[in-house]
N, C-alpha and C positions, 0 to 999 in steps of 0.2 A: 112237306111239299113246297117247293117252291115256284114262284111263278116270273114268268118272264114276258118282257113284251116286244116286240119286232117291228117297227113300222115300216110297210111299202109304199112305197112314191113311183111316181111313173110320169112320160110326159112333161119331162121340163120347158124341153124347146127354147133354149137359150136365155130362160125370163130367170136371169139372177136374182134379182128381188124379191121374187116370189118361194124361188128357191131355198134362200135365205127367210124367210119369215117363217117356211113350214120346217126349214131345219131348228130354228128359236124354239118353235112350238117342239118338237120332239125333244129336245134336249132340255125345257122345261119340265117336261114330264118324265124325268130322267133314264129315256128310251135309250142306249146304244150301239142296238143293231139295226142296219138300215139296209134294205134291199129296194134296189134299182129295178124298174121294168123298164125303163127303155124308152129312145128319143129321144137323147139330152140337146142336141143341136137343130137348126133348121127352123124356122119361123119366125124368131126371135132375134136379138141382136147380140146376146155374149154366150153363143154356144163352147165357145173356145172357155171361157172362165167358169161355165156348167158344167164341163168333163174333167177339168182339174179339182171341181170342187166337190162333184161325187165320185174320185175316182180316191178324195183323201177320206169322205166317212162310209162308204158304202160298204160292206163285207160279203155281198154280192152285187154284181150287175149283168144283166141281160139284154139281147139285142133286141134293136125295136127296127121299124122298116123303115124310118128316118135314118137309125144308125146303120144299118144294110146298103141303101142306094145310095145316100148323100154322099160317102167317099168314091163313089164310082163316077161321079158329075161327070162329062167332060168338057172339056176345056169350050168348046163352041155348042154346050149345053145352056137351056134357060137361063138368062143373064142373072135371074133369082140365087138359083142352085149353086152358080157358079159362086157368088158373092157368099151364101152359106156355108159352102167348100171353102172357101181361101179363106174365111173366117179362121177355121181351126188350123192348128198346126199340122203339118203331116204327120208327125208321129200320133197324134189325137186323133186322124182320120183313120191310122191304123190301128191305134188301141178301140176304137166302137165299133168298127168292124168284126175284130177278133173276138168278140163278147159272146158266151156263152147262149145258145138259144132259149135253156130253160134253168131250172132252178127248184130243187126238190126240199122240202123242210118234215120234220115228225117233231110235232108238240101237240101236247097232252095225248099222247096217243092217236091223233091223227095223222095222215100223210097229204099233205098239200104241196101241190104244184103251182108254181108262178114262172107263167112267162107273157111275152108283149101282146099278142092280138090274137092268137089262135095256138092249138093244136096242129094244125095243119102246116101253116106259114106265117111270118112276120107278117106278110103283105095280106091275108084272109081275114078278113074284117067280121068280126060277129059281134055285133049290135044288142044295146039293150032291150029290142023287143026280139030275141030270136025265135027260132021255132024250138019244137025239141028235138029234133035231129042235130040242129045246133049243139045245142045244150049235152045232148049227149056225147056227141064230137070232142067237148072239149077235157073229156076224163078217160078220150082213146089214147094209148099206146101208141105212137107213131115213129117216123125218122127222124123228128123233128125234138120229141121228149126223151124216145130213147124204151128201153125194155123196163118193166121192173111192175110191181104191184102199183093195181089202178089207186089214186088219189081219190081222199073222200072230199076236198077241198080243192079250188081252183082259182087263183087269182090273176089279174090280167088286168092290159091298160087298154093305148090304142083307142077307145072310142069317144076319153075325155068326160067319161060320164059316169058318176059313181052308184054302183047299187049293187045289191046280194039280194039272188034267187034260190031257194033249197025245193030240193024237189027228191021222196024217195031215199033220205037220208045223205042225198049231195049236197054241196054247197056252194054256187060258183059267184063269185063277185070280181067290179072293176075297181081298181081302186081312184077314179077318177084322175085329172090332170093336174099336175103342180104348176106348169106353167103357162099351157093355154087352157082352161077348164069351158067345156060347152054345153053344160048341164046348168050351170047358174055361173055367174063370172067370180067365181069362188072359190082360190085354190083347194086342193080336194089330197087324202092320202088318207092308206087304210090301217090299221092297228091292230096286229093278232096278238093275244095273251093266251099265256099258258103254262103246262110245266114239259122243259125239253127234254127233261129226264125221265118222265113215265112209262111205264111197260105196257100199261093200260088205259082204259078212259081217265080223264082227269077233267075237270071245271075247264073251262076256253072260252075265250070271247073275239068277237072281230067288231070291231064299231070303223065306223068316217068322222074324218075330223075336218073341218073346213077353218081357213084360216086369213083371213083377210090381209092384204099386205099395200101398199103405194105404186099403186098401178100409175101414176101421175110422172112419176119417178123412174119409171121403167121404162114408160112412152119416149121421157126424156132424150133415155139414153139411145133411144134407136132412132129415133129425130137426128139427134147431133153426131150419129156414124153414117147417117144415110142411108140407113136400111131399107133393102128393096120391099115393095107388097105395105108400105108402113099403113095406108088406108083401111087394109082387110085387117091387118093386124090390132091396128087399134081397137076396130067394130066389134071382133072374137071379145077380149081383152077385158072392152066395157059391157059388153051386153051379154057375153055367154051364147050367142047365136052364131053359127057357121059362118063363114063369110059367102057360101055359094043359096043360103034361104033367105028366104026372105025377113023382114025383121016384121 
């Protein structure tokens, strides 16, 4: 039996740096399968160097609803959005757009699903306290995942905040933020182990790995391009708190 390990990331948001410290951390622990959930550009300042830079390790990537509405900006849209749009190249606005909605995996005999915020839609928000109509929602069959045998695993970004719920033998976790994380200001990514070749059950793990990187240095760079919102962005950044609650 052999085993294998996959880490998901999700949630860049432009923050290179951060990027770069959880890709050190995976490639220390000599992971090299990387799956994307989605939102590489938008909040941050080098969305444009985020989408070149998981589009050379990732061996999947998924759309998130940053990558969905940000290339639709228009032109005498929020002076913000605009400035995130002209960031990237065109052809980068049309490569994250074009991104697959979901992403199906079978290791150790489970079948797991990952995509960015929901079952439903990129833009359906399901939050770490859901209900369980929630919860159940997100191991339905829909337009959006496609037909095929329900997932006994479900991974997902989108709310920046890392945790795993089992309930009745599911499993659904978020893999928190890499780039802006607002659960603790702590880059965040998940790590499945397993064997991808079993027929049947096998050993499997999923752990968080949080990984600390020069947020000082990050600030920098978006200082010295003039990045719009840099106020909120900072406040996220250092303290893990939304920009719209209170601190």
């Amino acid at each position: 039996m052999a085993t294998e390990q996959i880490a998901i990331i999700s949630d860049v948001h432009g923050n290179l740096t951060a990027l770069e410290a959880v890709l050190a951390d995976i490639a220390a622990r000599g992971i090299e399968r990387i799956v994307n959930l989605g939102d590489d550009a938008g909040k941050g300042p080098r969305g444009s160097a985020v989408v070149d830079r998981l589009a050379a390790v990732c061996e999947a990537d998924v759309r998130g609803n940053w990558d969905d509405f940000l290339p639709q900006t228009a032109d005498d849209g929020a002076p913000e959005m605009v400035w995130w749009r002209d960031e990237l190249r065109p052809a980068q606005r049309e490569r994250i757009a074009a991104k697959p909605l979901c992403h199906d995996l079978l290791l150790s005999g489970r079948r797991i699903r990952l995509f960015h915020a929901s079952a439903t839609s990129v833009h359906v928000r399901v939050h770490v306290d859901h209900t369980r109509e929630e919860f159940d929602g997100m191991f339905a069959a829909t337009e959006l995942t496609g037909p095929g045998p329900e997932p006994v695993m479900v991974g997902y970004g989108d709310v920046h905040a890392a945790y795993q719920r089992t309930r009745r033998g599911r499993t659904l976790f978020n893999t928190g933020s890499v780039g802006n994380p607002l659960d603790e200001p702590t880059p965040a990514y998940a790590i499945l182990e397993g064997d991808p070749d079993a027929d049947g059950p096998a050993p499997f793990g999923l752990q968080h790995v949080r990984v600390p990187y020069d947020v000082d240095a990050e600030l920098a760079v978006a200082r010295d391009v003039g990045m719009p919102q840099y106020d909120a962005w900072e406040r996220e950044l250092r303290t893990g708190v939304y920009r719209q609650l209170a601190l």
